[in-house]
N, C-alpha and C positions, 0 to 999 in steps of 0.2 A: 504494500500500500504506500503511495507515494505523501510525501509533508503535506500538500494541499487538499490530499480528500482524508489523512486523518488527522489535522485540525478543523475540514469541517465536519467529522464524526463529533469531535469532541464539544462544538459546538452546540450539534443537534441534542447531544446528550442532557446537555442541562436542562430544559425545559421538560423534558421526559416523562418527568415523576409528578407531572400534576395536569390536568385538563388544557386545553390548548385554545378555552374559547376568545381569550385575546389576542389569538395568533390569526382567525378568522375575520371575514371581514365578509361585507352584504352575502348574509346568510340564507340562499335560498331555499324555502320552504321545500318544494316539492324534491329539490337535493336533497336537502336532512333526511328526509321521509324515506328515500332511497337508498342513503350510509346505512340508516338500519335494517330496513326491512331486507336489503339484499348482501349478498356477501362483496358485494363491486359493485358503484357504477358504472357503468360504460354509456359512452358519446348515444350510441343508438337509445337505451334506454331511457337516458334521461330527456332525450330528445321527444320519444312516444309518450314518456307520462308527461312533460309538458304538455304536448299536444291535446292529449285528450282530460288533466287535469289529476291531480292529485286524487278525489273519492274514487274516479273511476277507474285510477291505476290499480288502487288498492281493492279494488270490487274483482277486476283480474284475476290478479293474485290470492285473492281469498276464495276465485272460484278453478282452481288449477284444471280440471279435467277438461272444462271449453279452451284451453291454450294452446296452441300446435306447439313441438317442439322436435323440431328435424333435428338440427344441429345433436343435442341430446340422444334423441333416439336412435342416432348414428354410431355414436360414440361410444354408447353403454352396450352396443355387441360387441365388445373389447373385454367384457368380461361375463362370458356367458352362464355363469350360472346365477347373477341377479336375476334372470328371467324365469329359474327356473322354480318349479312347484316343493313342497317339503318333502315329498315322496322322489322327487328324482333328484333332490340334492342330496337325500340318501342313498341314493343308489349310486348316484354317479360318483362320489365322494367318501364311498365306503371307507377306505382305506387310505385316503390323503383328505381327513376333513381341517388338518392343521393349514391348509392351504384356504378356508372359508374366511376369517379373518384378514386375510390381505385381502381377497374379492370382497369384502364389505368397504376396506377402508378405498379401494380403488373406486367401485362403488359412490361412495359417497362424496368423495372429490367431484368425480366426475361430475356429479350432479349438481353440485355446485357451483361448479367451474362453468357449464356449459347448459345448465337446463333454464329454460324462461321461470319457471316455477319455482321462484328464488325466495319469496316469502314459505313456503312448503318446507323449501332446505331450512332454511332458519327456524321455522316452528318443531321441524323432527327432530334439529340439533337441541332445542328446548328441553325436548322432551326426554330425549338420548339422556341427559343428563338429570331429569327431574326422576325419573324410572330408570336410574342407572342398572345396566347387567353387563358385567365385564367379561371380557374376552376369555378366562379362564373356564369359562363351565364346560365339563364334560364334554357336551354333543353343538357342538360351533353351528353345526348348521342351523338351530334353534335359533341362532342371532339373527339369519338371515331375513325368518319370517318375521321374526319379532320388530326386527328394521321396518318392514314392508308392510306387513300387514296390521302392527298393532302402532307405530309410533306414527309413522306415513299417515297410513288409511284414516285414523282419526285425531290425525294435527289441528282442524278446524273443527270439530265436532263437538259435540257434550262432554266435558268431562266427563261424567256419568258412565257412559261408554266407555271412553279411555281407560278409564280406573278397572273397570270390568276386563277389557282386555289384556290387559295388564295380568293381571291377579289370575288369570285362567292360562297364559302361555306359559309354555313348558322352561321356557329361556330364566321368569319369576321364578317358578315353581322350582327350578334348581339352585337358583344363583342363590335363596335365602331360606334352598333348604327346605320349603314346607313339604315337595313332595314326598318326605319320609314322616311325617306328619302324621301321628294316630293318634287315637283316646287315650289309649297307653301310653304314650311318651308324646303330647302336642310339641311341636317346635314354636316357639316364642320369636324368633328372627325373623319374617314376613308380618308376623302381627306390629312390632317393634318400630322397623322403617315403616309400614302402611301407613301409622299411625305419626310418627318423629316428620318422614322426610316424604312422604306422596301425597299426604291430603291436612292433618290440622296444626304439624311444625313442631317443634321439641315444646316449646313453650304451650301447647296446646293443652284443654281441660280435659285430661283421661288421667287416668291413676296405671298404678304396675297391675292392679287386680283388673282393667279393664284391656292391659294386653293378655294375661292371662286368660282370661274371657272370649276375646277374640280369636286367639290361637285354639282354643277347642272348636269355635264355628269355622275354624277354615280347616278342621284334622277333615282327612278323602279327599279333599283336591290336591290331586299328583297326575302322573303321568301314564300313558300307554302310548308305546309304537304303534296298534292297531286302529286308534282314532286317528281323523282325517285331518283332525288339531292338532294332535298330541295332548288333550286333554283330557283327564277321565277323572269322577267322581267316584270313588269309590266308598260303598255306604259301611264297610267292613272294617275300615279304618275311623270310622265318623264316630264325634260323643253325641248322642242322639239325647244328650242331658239337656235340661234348663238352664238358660244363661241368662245374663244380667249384665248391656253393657250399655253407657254411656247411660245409667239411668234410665233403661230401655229394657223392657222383659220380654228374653226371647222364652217361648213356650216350647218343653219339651218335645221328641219326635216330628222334630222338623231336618233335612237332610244338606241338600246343596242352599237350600231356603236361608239357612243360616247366614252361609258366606254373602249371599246376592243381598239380605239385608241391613248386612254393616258395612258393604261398599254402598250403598244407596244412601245409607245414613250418614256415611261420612261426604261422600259428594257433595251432599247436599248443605252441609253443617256449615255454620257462618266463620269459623276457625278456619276450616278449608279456604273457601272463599278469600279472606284477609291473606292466608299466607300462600296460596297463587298467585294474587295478585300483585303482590309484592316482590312477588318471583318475576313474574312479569317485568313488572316497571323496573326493574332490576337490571334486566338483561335491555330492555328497549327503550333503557330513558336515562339510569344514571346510578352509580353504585348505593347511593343513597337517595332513595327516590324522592320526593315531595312528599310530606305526609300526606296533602290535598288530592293527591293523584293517586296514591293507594286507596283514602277513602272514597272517591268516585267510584273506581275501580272496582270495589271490594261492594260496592251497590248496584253496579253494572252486572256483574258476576252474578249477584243474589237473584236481581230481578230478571238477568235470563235464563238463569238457572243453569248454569254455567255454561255457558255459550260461547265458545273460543273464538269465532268473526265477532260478535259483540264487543266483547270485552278487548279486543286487537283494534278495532274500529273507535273505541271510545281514546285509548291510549294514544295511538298514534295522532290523532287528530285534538287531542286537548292541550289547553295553552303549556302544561308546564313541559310538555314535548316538544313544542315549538321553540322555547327556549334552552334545550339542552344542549345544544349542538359542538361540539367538541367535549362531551365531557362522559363518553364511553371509549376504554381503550379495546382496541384487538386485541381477544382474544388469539394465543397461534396460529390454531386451525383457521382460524377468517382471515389472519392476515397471510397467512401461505395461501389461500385460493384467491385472496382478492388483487395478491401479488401476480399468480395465474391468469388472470380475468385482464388483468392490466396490460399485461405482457404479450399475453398469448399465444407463450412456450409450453411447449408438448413434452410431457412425460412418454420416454420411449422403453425405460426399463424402470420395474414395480417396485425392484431395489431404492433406487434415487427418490422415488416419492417416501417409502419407507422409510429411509435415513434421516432425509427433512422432517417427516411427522416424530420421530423418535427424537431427533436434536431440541426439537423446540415443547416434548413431552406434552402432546394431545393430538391423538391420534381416537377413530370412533370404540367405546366400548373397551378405551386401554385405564380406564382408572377402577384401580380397584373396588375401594371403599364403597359403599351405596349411594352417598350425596353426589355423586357425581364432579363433574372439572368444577374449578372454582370459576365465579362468575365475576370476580370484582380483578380493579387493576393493582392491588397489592397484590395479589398472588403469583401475579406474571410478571411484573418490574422488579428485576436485578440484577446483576451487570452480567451474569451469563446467560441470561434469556434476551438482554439487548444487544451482547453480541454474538447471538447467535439469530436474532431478526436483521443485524447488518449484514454478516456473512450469506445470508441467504440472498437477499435484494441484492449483493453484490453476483452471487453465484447465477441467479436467473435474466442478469443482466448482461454486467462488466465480464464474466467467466464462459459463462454461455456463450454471447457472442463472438465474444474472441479468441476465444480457446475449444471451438466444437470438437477438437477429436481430441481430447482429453479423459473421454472415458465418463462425465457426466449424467449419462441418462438422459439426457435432452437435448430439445432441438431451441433453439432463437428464432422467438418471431419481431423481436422487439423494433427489427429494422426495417419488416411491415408497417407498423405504427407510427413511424417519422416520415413526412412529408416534404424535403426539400426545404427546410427551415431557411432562411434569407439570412438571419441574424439572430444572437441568442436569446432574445428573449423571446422570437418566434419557438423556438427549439423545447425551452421552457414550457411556453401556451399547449405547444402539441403533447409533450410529456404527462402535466396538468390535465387535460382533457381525458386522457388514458387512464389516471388515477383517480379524478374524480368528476371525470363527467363534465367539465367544464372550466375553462384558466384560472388560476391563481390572482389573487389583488393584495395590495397593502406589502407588509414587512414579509408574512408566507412564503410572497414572489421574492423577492430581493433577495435572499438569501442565495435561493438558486438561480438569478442571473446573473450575479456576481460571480460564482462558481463556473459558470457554466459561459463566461466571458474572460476567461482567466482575470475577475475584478476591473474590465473596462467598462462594464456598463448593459444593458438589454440591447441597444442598439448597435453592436459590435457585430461587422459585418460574420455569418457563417460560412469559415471558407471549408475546402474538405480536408484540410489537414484538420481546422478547430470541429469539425465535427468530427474526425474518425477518432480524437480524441476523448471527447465529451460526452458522447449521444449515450454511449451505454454506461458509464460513469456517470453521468445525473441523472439517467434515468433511476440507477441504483439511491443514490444518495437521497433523490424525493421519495422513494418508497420506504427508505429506512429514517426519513423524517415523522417529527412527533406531529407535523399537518397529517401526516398519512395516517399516522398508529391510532391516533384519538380521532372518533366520528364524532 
């Protein structure tokens, strides 16, 4: 690394470690809207939700299945066993299921790298983490349906549902243990999280007697290879005893009735309610949200009865949203795809994406514990997670480009994206348009025309010596800038 681009790392460093909204400057609305709800914007995108308006981008988006998505649906026959059913991903993967895991996490880039149904990725990433099941369990292909058919399928729906699906796939029913679950020995570890971290929050009103409680209504939900779920109820394992939870009397000999009425009950409960909400605003507004906007929130939630497009429609569009802007950092995972989205360099070998998602530790379904990735930017800000967010902007740029037969895993599209720039502060505008959808103003900009004029100014003529120099060097240095990291 040369004097002048690592004193301007050292530069960028320092504002780092706090939100960036005075580094911002005429803050467009229907941008903001787009830093969150999707993993990148791009010129095109932000271009159509101009056009036809911020509610109706978001009505889009909250309706994914009217979307075409060629580009996507191209891409993801690169890893064929996303498509395929639970029955032939066991068969086909009898004997290499330790290979479903990279197909989930390739998977999942992909889809966010390249799918129109960007709000969808971001809701499943929500949820990936609020119903965490780590890559450890036994039968991996379980993840894949779990992916697909329980976090996916109902990203915009009832919670009610969710919670349900949840609690009934085989991916739950292993990772916390309940499918060994009987009258004789109930497991306490699914009642535990249900209760702590899926629906009414550690601080929630239940006692230890009322996970105990709970853990007898869910003994017989476990597993069978023969169902078309992998779900089976087994009445043989079940306490067909009287319970008593949440001040709630459940009535002896009753069977799966048990389990479907304490997720209905807890769905439903205003504790639930409050600490989604919260979760919500959390991830789509601001480490510590407005109290005002969790309490809206947390009555939006109530009154639709937990309705995930309501409650996403209320947020995104309420005033203390409008005012966040710069003050959510990327998360890894977002900022490696939205460095992707930017760039629109191609992963060539599964390794190279594996190593990035490993370097910057979050990767789908890689955290142990049950609460899932952490959601705040204390947890990701420290000086080897910042220089391993430079080395990487540096790698999908300055390295890539210049260095392609180094053995990398990828290809450089980055010199697609430049345009014949006149002078560097055009060079600049174009870089900015790729990162976020439209140029730079105020002090933001300066930095990197300065940079990127060797300090003579924006208006320094682009000749090709100063671009073959620059182009992939400032492209890196804006992406590992704190304009880039905080939305």
């Amino acid at each position: 690394m040369n004097s002048n681009r690592r004193a301007f790392f050292q530069q960028l460093a320092r504002p780092l470690q706090q939100p960036v909204e005075n580094r911002l400057t005429n803050i467009d609305p229907v941008q903001h809207l787009l830093k969150r709800a999707t993993w990148g914007v791009t010129p095109d995108m932000l271009s159509h939700a101009r056009a036809i308006g911020a509610e109706a981008w978001l009505e889009e988006q909250l309706n994914p299945d009217a979307l075409a998505d060629p580009i996507y649906d191209e891409k993801i026959k690169l890893v064929p066993m996303w498509s395929m059913t639970r029955e032939e991903l066991y068969a086909s993967y009898f004997d290499k299921d330790y290979e479903i895991p990279y197909g989930i996490t390739r998977g999942v880039f992909l889809k966010a790298v390249y799918s129109e149904k960007q709000l969808l990725g971001r809701m499943t990433d929500f949820w990936r983490d609020h119903f965490n099941v780590s890559d450890g369990i036994d039968y991996p292909a379980e993840l894949m349906t779990f992916e697909k058919q329980v976090l996916q399928k109902h990203a915009f729906g009832k919670f009610r549902d969710l919670l349900i699906a949840t609690a009934r796939h085989p991916a739950m029913l292993m990772y916390l243990d309940n499918f060994v679950s009987s009258k004789e020995a109930p497991n306490e570890n699914y009642a535990r999280e249900l209760l702590e971290l899926h629906t009414l929050g550690v601080d929630g009103p239940y006692s230890e007697e009322d996970i105990r409680e709970i853990a007898r209504a869910f003994t017989g939900w476990t597993t069978h290879m023969s169902t078309k779920d992998g779900f089976f109820f087994d009445e043989q394992m079940h306490d067909f005893g009287r319970k008593s939870i949440l001040g709630k009397s459940f009535p002896a000999e009753r069977g799966i009735e048990d389990g479907l009425h304490v997720l209905s009950l807890l769905a439903r409960h205003p504790s639930t309610a409050r600490f989604l909400s919260t979760k919500l605003c959390r991830r789509f507004v601001a480490d510590n949200p407005p109290q005002s906007l969790v309490e809206s929130t947390t009555q939006v939630w109530i009154n639709s009865d937990g309705d995930i497009k309501s409650v996403l429609r209320h947020i995104f569009f309420s005033a203390e949203f409008q005012q966040s802007a710069g003050q959510k950092y990327m998360r890894p995972f977002e900022f490696i795809v939205a460095m992707f989205k930017a760039t629109q360099d191609e992963v060539t070998e599964q390794w190279a994406l594996d190593e990035i998602l490993q370097q910057h530790g979050q990767y789908p379904h890689g955290w142990s514990p049950p609460n899932g990735y952490p959601d705040v930017a204390g947890a990701w800000i420290n000086t080897g997670g910042l220089l391993n967010r430079w080395n990487t902007a540096m790698t999908l740029t300055h390295i890539a480009h210049e260095k392609p037969d180094e053995g990398w895993g990828l290809v450089s599209r980055i010199h697609e994206q430049i345009d014949n720039p006149q002078t560097a502060g055009e060079l600049v505008d174009q870089i900015a348009t790729r990162l976020w959808g439209a140029p730079l103003s105020g002090p933001a900009r300066n930095e990197f025309d300065a940079y990127a004029s060797d300090g003579l100014g924006a208006d320094t003529p682009m000749t090709k010596q100063l671009l073959s120099r620059k182009m992939a060097s400032t492209f890196g240095l804006m992406m590992a800038s704190p304009t880039f990291q905080w939305r």
